[in-house]
C-alpha positions in Angstrom: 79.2 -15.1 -108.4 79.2 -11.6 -109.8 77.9 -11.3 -113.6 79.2 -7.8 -115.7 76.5 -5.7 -116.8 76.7 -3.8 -119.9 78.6 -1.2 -118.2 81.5 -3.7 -116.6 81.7 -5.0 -119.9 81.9 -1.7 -121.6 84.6 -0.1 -119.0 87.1 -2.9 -119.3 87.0 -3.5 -123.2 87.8 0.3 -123.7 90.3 -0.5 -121.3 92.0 -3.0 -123.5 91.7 -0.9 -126.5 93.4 2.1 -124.5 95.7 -0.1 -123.6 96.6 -1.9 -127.1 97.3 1.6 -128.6 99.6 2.6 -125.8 101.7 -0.9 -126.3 101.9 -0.1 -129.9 102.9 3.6 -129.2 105.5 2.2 -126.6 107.0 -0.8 -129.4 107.0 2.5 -131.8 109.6 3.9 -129.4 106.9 6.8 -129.1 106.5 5.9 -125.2 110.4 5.9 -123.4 109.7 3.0 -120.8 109.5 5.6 -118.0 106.5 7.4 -119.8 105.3 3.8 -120.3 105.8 2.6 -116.6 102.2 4.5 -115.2 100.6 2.9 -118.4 101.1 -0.8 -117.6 101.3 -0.3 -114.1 97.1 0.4 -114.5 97.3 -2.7 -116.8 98.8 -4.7 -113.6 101.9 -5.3 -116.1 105.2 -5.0 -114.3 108.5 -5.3 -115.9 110.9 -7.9 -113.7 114.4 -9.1 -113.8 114.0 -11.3 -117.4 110.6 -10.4 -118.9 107.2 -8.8 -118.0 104.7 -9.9 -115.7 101.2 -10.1 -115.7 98.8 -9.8 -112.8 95.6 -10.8 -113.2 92.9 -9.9 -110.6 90.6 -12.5 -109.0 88.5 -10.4 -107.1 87.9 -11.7 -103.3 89.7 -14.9 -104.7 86.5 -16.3 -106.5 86.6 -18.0 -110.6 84.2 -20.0 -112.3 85.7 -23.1 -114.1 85.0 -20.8 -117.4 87.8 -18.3 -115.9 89.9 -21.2 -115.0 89.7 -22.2 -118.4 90.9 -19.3 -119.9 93.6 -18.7 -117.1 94.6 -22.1 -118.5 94.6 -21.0 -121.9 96.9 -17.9 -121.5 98.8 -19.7 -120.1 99.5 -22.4 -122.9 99.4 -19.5 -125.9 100.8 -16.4 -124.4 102.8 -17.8 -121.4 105.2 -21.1 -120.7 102.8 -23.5 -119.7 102.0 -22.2 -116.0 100.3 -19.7 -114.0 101.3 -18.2 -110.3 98.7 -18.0 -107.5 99.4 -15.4 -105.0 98.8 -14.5 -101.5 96.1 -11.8 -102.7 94.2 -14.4 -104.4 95.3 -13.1 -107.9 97.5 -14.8 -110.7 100.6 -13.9 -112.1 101.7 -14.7 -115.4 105.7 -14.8 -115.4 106.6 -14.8 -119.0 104.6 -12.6 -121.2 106.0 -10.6 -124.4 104.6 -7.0 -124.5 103.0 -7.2 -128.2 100.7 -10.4 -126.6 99.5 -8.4 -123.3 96.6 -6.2 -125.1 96.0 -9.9 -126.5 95.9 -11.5 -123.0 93.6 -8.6 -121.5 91.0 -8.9 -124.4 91.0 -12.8 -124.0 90.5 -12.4 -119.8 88.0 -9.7 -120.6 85.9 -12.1 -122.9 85.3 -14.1 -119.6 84.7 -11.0 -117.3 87.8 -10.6 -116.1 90.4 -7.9 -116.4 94.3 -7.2 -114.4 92.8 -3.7 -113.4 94.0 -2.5 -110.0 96.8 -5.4 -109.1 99.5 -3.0 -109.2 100.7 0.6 -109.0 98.9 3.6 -106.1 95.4 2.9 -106.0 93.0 0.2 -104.7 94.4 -3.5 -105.2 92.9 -6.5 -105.9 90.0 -6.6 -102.5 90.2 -9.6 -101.2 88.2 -11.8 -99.0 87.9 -15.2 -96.9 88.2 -18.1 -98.6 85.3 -19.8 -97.2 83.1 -17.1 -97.8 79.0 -18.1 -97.8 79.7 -21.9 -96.9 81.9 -21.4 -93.3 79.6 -22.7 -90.3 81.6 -19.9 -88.1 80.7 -16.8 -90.4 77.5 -14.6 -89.7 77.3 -12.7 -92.7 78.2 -13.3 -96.3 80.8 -10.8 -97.1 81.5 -11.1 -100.7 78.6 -8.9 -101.9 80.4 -6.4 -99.9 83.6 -6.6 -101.2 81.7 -6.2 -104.7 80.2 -3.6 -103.8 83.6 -1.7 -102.2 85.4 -2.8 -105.8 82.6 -1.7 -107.9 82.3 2.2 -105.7 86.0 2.5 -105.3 87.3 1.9 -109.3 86.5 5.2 -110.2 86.0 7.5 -106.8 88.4 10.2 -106.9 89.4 9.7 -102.9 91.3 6.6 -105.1 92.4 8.2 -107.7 95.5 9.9 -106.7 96.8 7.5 -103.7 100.4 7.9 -102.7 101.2 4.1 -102.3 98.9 1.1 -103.1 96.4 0.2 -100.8 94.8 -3.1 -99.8 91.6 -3.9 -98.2 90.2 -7.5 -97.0 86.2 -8.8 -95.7 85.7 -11.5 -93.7 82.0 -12.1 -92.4 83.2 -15.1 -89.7 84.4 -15.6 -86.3 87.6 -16.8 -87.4 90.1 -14.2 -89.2 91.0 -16.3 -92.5 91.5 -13.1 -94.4 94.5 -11.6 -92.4 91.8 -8.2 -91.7 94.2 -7.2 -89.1 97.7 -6.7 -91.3 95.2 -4.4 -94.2 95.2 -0.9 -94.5 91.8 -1.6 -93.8 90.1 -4.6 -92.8 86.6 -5.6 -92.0 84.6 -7.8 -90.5 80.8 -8.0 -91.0 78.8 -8.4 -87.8 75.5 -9.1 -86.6 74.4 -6.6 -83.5 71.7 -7.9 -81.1 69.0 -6.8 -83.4 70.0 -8.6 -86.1 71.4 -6.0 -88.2 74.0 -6.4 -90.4 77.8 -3.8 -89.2 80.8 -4.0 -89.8 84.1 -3.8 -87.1 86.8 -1.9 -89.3 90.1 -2.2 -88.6 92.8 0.7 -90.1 96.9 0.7 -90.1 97.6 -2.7 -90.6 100.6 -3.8 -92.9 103.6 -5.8 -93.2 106.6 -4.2 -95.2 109.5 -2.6 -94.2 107.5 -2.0 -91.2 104.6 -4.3 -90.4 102.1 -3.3 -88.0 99.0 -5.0 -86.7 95.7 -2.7 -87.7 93.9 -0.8 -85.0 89.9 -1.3 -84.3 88.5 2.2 -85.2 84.8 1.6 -84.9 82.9 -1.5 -83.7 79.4 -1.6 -85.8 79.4 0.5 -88.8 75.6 0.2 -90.2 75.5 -1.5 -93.4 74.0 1.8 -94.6 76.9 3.7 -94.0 79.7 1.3 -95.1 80.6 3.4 -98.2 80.5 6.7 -96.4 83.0 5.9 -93.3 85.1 4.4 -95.5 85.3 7.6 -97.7 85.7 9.2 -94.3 88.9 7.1 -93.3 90.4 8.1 -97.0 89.6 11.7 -96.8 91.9 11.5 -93.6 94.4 9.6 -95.2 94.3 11.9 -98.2 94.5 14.9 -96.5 97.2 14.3 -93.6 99.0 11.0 -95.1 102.8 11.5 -95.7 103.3 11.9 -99.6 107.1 13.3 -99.1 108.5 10.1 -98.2 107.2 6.4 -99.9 108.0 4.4 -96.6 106.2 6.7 -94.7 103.2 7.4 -97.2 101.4 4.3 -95.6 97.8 4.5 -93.7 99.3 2.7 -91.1 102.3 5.0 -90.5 99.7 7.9 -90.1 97.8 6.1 -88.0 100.5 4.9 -85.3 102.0 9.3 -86.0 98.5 10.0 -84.7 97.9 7.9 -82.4 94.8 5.5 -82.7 92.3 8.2 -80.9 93.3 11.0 -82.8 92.9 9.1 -85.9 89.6 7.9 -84.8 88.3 10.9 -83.9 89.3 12.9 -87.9 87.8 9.7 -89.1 84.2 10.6 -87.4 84.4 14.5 -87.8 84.6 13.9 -91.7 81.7 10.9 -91.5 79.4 13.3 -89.8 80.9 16.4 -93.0 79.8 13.5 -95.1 76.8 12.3 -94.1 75.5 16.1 -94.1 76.6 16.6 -97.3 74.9 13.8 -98.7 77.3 10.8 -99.0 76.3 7.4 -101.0 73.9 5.5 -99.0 73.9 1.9 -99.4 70.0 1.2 -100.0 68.9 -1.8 -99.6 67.5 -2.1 -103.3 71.2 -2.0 -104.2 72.0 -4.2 -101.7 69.5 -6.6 -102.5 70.4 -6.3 -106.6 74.2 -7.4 -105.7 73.5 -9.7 -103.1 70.9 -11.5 -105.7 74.4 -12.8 -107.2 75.8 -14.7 -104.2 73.0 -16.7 -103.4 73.0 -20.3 -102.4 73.5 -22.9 -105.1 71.1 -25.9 -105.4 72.0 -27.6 -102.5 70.4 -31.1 -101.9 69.1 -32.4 -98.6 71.8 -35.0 -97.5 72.4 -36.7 -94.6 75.2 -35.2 -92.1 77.5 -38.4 -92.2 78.4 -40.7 -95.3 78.9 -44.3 -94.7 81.1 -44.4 -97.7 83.2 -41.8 -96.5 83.6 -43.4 -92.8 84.5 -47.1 -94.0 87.3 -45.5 -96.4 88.4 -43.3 -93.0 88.7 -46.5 -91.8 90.4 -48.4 -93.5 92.3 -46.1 -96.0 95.0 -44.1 -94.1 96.2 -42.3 -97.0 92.8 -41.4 -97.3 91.9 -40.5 -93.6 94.7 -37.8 -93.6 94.4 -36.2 -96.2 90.2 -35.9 -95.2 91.8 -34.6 -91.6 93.8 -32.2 -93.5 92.4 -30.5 -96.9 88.9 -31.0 -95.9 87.3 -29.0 -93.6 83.4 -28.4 -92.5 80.4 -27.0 -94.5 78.0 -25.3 -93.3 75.3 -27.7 -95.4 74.9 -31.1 -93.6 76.1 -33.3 -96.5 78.6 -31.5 -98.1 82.5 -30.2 -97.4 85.0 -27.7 -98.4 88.1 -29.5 -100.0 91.4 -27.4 -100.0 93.4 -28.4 -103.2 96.9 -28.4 -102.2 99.5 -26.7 -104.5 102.6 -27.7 -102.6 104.3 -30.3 -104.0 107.8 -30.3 -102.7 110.1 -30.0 -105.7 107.4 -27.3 -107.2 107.4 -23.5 -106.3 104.5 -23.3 -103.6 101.6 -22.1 -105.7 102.4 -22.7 -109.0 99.6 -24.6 -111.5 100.3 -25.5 -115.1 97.9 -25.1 -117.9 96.7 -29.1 -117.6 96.3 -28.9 -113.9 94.2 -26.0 -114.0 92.2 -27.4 -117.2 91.7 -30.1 -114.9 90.7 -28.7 -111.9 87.6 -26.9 -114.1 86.7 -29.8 -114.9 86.2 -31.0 -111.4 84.5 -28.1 -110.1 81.8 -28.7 -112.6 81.8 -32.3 -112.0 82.1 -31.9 -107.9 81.4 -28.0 -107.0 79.2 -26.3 -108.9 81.0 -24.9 -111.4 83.1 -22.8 -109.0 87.0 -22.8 -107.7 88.7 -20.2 -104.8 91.9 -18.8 -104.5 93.5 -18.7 -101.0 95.7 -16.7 -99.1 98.1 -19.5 -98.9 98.4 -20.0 -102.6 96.4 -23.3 -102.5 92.6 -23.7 -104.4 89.1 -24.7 -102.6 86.3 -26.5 -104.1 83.9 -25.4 -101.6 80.5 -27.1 -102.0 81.5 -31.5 -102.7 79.0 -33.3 -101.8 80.3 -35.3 -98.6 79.9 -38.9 -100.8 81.9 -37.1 -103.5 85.1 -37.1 -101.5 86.9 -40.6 -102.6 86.4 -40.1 -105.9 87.7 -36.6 -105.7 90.3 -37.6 -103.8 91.5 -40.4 -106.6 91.4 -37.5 -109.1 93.1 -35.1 -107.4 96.3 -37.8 -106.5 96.2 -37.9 -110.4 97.0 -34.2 -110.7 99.1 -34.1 -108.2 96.9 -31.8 -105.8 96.2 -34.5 -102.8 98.9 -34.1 -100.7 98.1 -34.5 -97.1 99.8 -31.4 -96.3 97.2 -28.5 -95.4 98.3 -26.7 -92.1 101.9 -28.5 -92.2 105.7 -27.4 -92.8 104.8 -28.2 -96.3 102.4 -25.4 -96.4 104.5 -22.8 -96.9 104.0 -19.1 -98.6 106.6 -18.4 -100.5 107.5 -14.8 -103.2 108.6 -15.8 -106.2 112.1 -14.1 -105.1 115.1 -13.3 -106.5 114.3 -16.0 -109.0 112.1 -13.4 -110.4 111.8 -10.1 -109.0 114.0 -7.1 -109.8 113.4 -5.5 -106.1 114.0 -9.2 -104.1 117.6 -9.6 -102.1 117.6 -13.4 -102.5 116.1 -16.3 -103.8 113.2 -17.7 -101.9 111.4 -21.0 -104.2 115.1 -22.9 -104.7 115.1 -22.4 -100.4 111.4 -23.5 -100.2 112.1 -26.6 -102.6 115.1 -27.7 -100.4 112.6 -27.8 -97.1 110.0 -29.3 -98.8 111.8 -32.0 -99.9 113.9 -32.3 -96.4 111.0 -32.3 -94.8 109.0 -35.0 -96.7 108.4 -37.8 -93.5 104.5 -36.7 -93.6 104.5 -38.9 -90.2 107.4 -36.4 -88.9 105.2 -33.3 -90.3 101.8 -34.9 -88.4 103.7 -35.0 -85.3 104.7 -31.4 -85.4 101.2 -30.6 -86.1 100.0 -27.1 -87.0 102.7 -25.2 -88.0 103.4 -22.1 -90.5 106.3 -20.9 -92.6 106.3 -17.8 -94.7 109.2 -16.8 -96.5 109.9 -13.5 -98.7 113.2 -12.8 -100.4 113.0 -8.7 -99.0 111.4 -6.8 -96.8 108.7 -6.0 -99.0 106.9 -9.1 -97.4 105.2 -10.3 -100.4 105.7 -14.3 -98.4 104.0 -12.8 -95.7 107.2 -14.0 -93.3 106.7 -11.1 -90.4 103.5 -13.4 -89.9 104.5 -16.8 -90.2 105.2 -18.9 -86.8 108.5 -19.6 -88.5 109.3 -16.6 -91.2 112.0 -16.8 -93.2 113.7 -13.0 -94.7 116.1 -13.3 -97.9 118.5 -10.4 -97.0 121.8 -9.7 -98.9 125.4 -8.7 -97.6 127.7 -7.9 -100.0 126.3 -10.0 -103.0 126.0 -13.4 -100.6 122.2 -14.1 -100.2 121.6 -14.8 -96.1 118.3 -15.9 -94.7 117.1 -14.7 -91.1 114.3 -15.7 -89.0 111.9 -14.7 -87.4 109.6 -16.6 -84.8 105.9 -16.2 -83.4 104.3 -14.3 -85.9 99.9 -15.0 -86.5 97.8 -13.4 -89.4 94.9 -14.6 -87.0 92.8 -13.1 -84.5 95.4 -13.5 -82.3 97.7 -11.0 -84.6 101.4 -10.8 -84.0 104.7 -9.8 -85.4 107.5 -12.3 -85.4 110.8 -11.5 -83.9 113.8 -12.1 -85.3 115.8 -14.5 -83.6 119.8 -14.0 -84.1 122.2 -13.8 -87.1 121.2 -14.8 -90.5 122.1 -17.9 -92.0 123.7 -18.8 -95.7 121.9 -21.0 -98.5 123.6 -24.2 -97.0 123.0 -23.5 -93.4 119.0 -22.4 -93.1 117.9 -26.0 -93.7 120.1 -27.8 -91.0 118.7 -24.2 -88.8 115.3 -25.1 -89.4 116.0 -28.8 -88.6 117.5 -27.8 -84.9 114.4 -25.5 -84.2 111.9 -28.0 -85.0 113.4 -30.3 -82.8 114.1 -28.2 -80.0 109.6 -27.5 -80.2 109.5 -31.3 -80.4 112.0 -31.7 -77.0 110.4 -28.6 -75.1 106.6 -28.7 -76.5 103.9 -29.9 -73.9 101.0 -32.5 -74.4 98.7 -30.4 -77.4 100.2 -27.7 -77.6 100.7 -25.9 -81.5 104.6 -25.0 -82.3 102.7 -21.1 -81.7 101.5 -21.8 -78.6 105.1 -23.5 -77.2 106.9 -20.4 -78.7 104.8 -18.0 -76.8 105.6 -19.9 -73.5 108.8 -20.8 -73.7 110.3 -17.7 -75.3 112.3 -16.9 -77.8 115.9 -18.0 -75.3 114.8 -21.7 -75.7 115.4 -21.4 -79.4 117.7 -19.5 -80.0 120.0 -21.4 -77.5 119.8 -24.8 -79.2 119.4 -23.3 -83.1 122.4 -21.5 -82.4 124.7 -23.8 -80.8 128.2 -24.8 -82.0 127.0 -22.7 -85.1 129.4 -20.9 -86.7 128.1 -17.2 -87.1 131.1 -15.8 -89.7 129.9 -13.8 -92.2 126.1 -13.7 -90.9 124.3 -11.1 -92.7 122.8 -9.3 -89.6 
């Protein structure tokens, strides 16, 4: 993974000394809190319903069991005894007081670590597919590029002035695990026929108050030129976005006012401005001196199959599913990506304490080189375990807590941290995603309904994700009663769509028994293989809304 050089090092430790003095200044009641806001808000310190909140970046979702560590740490000194994983692959921190923060940063920054750019207008927290550099479907590594994109954009002054925050995403494989098409701009590196490397890019994408799907603006840009057309595409932005109106100041609202040709064609008339005047070519002695940091670690040469593994398959079922679910192929013969779960009914989906993450460190240096990912779906991956490995991981994980079965099922979900929380939320979303993990708990009932994903958000904001969820979930509010609506069909995947909402929402005692009767009606209309996705997308949204609805009494829905 990435090292800081001296300069890294230098940049963020003035920025914690910058930062301490302005703390001081604001606990001095020299700073009012609105002269203080754009200070912590660079800091990735927002200020929620009952305390702070720290962000910390985890830049394209990859630590070392060092960082973990330290996560771990803050989290027992500074915190109350747990940390937050998001859907951007960062951690939050929920209770901080303002004297420790400077505290915090300088302890993250003795690791090489920082919470620069998870909040406030500018460049967030780039993010990247979990599996990146050990997926057997990818065709280029494309973490050294998301380096490289974090590294150029920190300081460029097309960034520095942004009228809402802006998120990009890399994926380097055939299948989109990194959501590319709902960024404001997404990529995905490509091989051409000649073996060079390209990228597609995809602009406009979004979720929000008004979620779009991103629009494929160019289908190989060189390697060489990455840097460039992506100045291009923000020189655009900058120059035509909306900055009158925040819902509107989106890259994806000026994309769909201009249409995707018209955008397109700005986009090339400034790359070819650019290029003449000169633009930042990516040589390949820099790309060779980043890509020198991702290389392969000392992999041994292991047979494809383990008999160990295959007699436990056989005659441990507990065992067998939760190898069918949380473990996934490598592109080594011998070894296997393991997905940690972090959805234990009863705890809000992606929390960790301090032991549990203590303890995953010490598995990823006993079982994965030294190194953990974050996911999009607020779970952990120890991606290089060495195929023989896996039943003795396995018996440490149950220990933690972190071997549920339950990758890819209901009890999978993405959940904000909601009301609960969040001072611009409209409802609570964990104490909802608590009750339908533990409804839900018949793992033989959650098998049989096979692949199936639920993203829930208390507001529009769509921090859970739920526009993209095959079942999403929307906290709304009418007149101080919390409702929950839903929506059906949406995909983060290649096959990108929005969800639909499907009728009036529901009330806090009503959405589980709702969920309950659309289950079944996929279970009573479903045909032989077919994912709860793919029955939606046949049947229609009629089938069930018919049967969710019924002899439901609709008084006082929110919408």
């Amino acid at each position: 993974m990435y090292k800081y050089d001296d300069y890294d090092q230098r940049i963020i430790d003035e920025r914690v000394a910058q930062f301490r003095g302005q703390v001081e200044r604001r606990l001095r009641g020299e700073l009012t809190e609105e002269e203080f806001r754009p200070l912590r808000l660079q800091n990735g310190l927002y200020l929620q319903l009952h305390a702070y909140m720290l962000r910390v970046a985890v830049p394209y979702g990859l630590l070392s069991s060092e960082q973990m560590r330290m996560l771990a740490h803050i989290a027992t000194k500074y915190d109350r005894g747990y940390g937050h994983f998001t859907t951007r692959q960062n951690l939050q921190y929920n209770w901080p007081t303002l004297d420790k923060v400077p505290d915090i940063l300088a302890d993250l920054a003795s690791v090489e670590m920082h919470a620069v750019q998870t909040s406030g207008n500018c460049i967030r927290n780039i993010s990247a597919d979990q599996y990146a550099g050990v997926a057997p479907d990818e065709a280029v590594d494309p973490r050294p590029y998301a380096e490289i994109m974090r590294q150029w954009s920190t300081f460029h002054p097309e960034f520095a002035h942004l009228p809402r925050k802006f998120k990009m995403a890399f994926t380097g494989a055939k299948n989109d695990r990194a959501a590319i098409l709902y960024h404001d701009i997404g990529y995905r590196a490509v091989l051409n026929d000649a073996g060079e490397v390209g990228f597609e890019v995809y602009v406009g994408g979004g979720m929000g108050r008004t979620p779009m799907i991103g629009k494929l603006i160019n289908d190989f840009v060189p390697e060489k030129d990455l840097l460039t057309y992506t100045e291009a595409i923000m020189r655009v932005y900058n120059q035509f976005g909306r900055r009158d109106n925040k819902y509107k100041a989106r890259i994806k609202i000026l994309v769909h006012e201009l249409k995707q040709e018209e955008f397109t064609r700005r986009v090339d008339e400034e790359w070819q401005n650019i290029q003449a005047q000169g633009g930042v070519i990516l040589d390949r002695e820099e790309m060779d001196r980043v890509k020198s940091y991702f290389t392969e670690p000392a992999y041994e040469d292991l047979p494809a199959r383990s008999s160990r593994v295959d007699q436990l398959l056989a005659d441990n079922r507990d065992f067998s599913w939760w190898v069918k679910n949380n473990v996934t192929a490598h592109k080594k013969p011998g070894y296997a990506i393991v997905i940690v779960s972090l959805k234990k009914p009863g705890v809000p989906p992606g929390d960790a304490t301090d032991d549990q993450m203590l303890a995953v460190a010490d598995l990823a240096d006993e079982f994965s080189f030294g190194e953990i990912r974050t996911t999009h779906e607020q779970n952990l991956v120890l991606a290089d375990v060495k195929l023989d490995d896996l039943p003795q991981l396995w018996e440490k994980l149950k220990a933690l807590g972190f071997a549920l079965p339950n990758i890819g099922t209901l009890q999978d979900m993405i959940c904000c941290p909601g009301l609960d929380f969040c001072t611009l939320a409209n409802a609570r979303s964990i104490p909802i995603a608590e009750k339908i993990g533990t409804y839900f708990d018949d793992m033989d009932y959650l098998y049989d309904l096979g692949e199936l994903k639920l993203k829930m958000s208390g507001c529009i904001n769509a921090c859970g994700h739920h526009h993209v969820g095959h079942i999403g979930i929307l906290g709304v509010n009418k007149k101080g009663t919390e409702y929950y609506q839903i929506t059906l069909g949406g995909s983060a995947e290649d096959d990108a769509s929005i969800g639909k909402i499907m009728g009036p929402a529901f009330d806090e005692d009503e959405i589980v028994p709702a969920v309950d009767r659309l289950l079944k009606t996929y279970l009573d209309v479903r045909e032989e293989g077919e994912r709860f996705l793919d029955t939606y997308r046949r049947v229609g949204m009629d089938a069930f809304k018919e049967q969710v609805y019924e002899d439901v009494s609709l008084k006082g829905a929110a919408l």
